[in-house]
C-alpha positions in Angstrom: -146.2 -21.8 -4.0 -142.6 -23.2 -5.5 -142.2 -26.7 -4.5 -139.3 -26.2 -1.9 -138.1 -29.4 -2.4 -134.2 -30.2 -3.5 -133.9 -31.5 -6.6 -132.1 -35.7 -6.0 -128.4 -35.1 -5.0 -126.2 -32.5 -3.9 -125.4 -29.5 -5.5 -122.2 -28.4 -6.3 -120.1 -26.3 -3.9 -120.0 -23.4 -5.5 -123.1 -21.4 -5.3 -125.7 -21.2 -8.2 -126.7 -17.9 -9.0 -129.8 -16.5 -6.7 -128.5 -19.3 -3.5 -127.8 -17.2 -0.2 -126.1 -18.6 2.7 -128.2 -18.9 6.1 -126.4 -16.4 7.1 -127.8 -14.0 4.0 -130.5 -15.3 4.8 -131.0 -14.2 8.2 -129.4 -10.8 7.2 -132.2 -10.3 4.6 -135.0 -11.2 7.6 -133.7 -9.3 10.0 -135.0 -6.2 9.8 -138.6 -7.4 9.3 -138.6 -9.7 11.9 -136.1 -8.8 14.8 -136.1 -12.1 16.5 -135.0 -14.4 14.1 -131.6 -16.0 13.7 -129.9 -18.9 12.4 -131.0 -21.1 14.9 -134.8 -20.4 14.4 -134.3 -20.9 10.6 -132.3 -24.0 11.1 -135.3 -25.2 13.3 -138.3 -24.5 11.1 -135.9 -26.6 8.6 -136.1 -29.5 11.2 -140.0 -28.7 11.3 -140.3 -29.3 7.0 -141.3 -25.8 6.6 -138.0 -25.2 4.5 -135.9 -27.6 2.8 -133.0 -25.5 0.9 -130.9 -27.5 -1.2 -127.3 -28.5 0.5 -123.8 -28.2 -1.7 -121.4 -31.4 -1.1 -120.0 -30.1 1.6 -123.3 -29.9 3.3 -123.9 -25.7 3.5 -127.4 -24.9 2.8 -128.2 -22.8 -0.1 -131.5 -20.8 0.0 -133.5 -19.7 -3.3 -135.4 -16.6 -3.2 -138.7 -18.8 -2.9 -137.1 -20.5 0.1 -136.8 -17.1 1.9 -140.4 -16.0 0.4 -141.3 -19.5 2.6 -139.6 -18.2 5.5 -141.3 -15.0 5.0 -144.5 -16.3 5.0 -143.9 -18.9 8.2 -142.6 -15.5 10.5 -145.1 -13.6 9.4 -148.0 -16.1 10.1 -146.2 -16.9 13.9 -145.6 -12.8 14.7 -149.0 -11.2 13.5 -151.6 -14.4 13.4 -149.9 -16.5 16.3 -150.2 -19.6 14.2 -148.9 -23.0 15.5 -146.3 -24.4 13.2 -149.1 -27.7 12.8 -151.1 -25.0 11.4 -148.8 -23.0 9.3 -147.4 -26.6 7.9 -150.6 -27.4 6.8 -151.2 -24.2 4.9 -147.8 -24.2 3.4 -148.7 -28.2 1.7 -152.6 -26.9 0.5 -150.6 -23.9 -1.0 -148.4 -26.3 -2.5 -150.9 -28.2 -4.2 -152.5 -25.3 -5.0 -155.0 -24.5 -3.0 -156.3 -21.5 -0.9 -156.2 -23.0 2.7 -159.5 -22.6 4.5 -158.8 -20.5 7.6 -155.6 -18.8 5.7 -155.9 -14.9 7.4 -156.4 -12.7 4.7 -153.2 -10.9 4.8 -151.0 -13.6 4.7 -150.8 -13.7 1.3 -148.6 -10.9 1.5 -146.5 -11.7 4.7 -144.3 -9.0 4.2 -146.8 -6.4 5.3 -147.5 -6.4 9.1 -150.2 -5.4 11.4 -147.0 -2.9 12.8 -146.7 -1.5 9.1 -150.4 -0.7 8.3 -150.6 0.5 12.0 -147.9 3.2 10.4 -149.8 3.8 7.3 -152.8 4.3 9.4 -151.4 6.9 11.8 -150.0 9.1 8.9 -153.6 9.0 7.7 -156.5 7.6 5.1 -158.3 5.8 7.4 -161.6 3.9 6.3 -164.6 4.6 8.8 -167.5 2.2 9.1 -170.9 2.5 10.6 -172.2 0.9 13.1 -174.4 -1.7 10.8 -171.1 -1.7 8.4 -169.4 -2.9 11.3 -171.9 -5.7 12.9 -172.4 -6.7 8.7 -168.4 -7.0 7.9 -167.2 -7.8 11.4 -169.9 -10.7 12.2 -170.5 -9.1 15.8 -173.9 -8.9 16.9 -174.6 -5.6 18.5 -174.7 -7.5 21.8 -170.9 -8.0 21.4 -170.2 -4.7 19.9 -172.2 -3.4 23.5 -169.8 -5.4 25.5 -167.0 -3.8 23.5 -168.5 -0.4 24.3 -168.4 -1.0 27.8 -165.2 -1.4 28.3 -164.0 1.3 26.1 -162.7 -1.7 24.1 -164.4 -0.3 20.4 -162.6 2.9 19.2 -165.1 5.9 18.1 -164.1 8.8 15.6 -165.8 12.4 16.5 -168.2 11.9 14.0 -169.7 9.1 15.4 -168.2 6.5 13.1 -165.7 3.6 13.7 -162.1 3.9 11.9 -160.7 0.6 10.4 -159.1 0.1 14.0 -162.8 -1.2 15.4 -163.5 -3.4 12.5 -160.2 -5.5 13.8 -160.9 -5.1 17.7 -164.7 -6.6 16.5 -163.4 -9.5 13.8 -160.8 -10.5 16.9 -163.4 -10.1 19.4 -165.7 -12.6 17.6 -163.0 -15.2 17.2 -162.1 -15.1 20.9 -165.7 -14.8 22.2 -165.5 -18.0 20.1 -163.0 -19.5 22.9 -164.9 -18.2 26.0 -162.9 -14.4 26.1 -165.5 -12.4 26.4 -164.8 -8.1 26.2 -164.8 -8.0 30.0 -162.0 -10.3 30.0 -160.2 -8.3 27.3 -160.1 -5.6 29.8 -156.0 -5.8 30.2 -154.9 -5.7 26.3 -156.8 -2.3 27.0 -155.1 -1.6 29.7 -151.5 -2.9 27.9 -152.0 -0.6 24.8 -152.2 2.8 26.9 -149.7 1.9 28.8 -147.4 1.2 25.4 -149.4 4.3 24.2 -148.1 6.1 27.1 -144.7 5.0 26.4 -145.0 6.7 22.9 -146.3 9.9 24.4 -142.9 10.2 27.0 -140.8 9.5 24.1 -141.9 12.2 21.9 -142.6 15.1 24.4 -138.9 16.3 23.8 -139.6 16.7 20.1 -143.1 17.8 20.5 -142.4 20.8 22.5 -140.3 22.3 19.4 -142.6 25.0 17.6 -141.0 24.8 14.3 -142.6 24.2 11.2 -141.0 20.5 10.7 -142.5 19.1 14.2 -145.4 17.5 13.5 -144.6 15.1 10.7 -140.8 14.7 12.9 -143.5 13.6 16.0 -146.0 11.4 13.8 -143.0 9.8 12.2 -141.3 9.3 15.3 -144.5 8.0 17.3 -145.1 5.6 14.0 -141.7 4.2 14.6 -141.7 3.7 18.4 -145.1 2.1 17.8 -144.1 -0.6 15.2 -141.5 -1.5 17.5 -143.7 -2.0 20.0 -145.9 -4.1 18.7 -142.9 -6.2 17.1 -141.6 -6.3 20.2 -144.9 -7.4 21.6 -145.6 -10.1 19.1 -142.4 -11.6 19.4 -142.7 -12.1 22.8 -146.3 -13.8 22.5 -145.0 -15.8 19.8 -142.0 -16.9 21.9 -144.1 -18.3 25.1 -147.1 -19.8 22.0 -143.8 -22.1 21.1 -144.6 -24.7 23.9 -147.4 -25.5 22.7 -145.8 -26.7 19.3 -145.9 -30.5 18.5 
């Protein structure tokens, strides 16, 4: 990664070519990540997880690798619920050049969310596993996958096999069996996803009902939609109340 330092001195007042305002800056985030606001980028500055260069006059001026940074903080806080410790100290190994042990695997391209594949996934092209496939990739023992059974926890295509949807309920369910959560205490996330399910159901009923040849990829749109926001929604609240925690 770009050393985000500022060069020694302040930089002219007029803007370089490529420098956005923090309020461009916010603007070009926005849409991605919901939550954020001048405020919370100011803040991760005071945390040393940005340092944009400042004219004379003292406005900070952002270059595309300072938003890329900024990208790749939100994204680690909204779909991996890092600590900023954490997310500091994979931003300085990047910096040297290094591939931080413990970096999740799709954080190298924070622009794509678990909310976005989720949409890819619904429209279709989904990998299935087997059940050795998924103890092998997922490092669940088929105790744990069992568990995961039980409570209806592991999801199941017709044919028997496990969409790519199980392999990410078994990788999450080793790492939190890891912290004493075991499936039965897991229990409520199922319980939370219907009931956001169910909210996706309600809010295309209208539209399903139509029997023209458009409705079904209107409804799988729509239900893709309702669902990402969900799910940012969702995260950004987790990631709100994860804050106190924060050094």
């Amino acid at each position: 990664m770009t050393d985000p330092r500022p060069r020694p001195g302040a930089v002219p007042t007029a803007r370089p070519a490529g420098r956005l305002g923090i309020g461009e800056v916010v603007a070009s985030l926005e849409v991605e990540f919901p939550g954020v606001t001048a405020s919370k980028v100011r803040f991760l500055e005071d945390r040393g997880l940005v340092l944009p260069e400042r004219t004379s006059a003292g406005y900070r001026r952002f270059r595309p690798e300072d938003v890329d940074r900024l990208r790749f903080v939100l994204a680690l806080q909204r779909d991996h619920f890092l600590p900023l410790k954490v997310i500091a100290d994979h931003l300085a190994a990047l910096d040297r050049g290094e591939r931080p042990t413990g970096l999740p695997g799709t954080a190298a391209a924070p622009a794509s969310s678990d909310a976005e594949r989720l949409g890819r996934e619904v429209a279709g092209g989904r990998r299935s596993w087997t059940r050795a496939e998924l103890a092998a990739e997922s490092g669940a023992g088929e105790e744990l996958l069992s568990e995961l059974d039980q409570y209806s926890l592991l999801p199941v295509d017709p044919d028997g096999g496990y969409p790519s949807h199980a392999m990410d309920v078994a990788r999450a369910a080793v790492v939190l069996a890891g912290h004493g959560l075991e499936p039965r205490h897991l229990r409520p996330l199922r319980a939370a996803a219907d009931r956001e399910l169910g909210l996706v159901e309600r809010a295309v009923a209208p539209l399903q009902a139509r029997r023209d040849a458009g409705t079904r990829p209107r409804v799988a749109r729509s239900a893709r939609e309702i669902a990402q926001a969900s799910l940012r929604l969702h995260a950004a609240l987790v990631a709100e109340g994860l804050e106190q925690w924060d050094d």
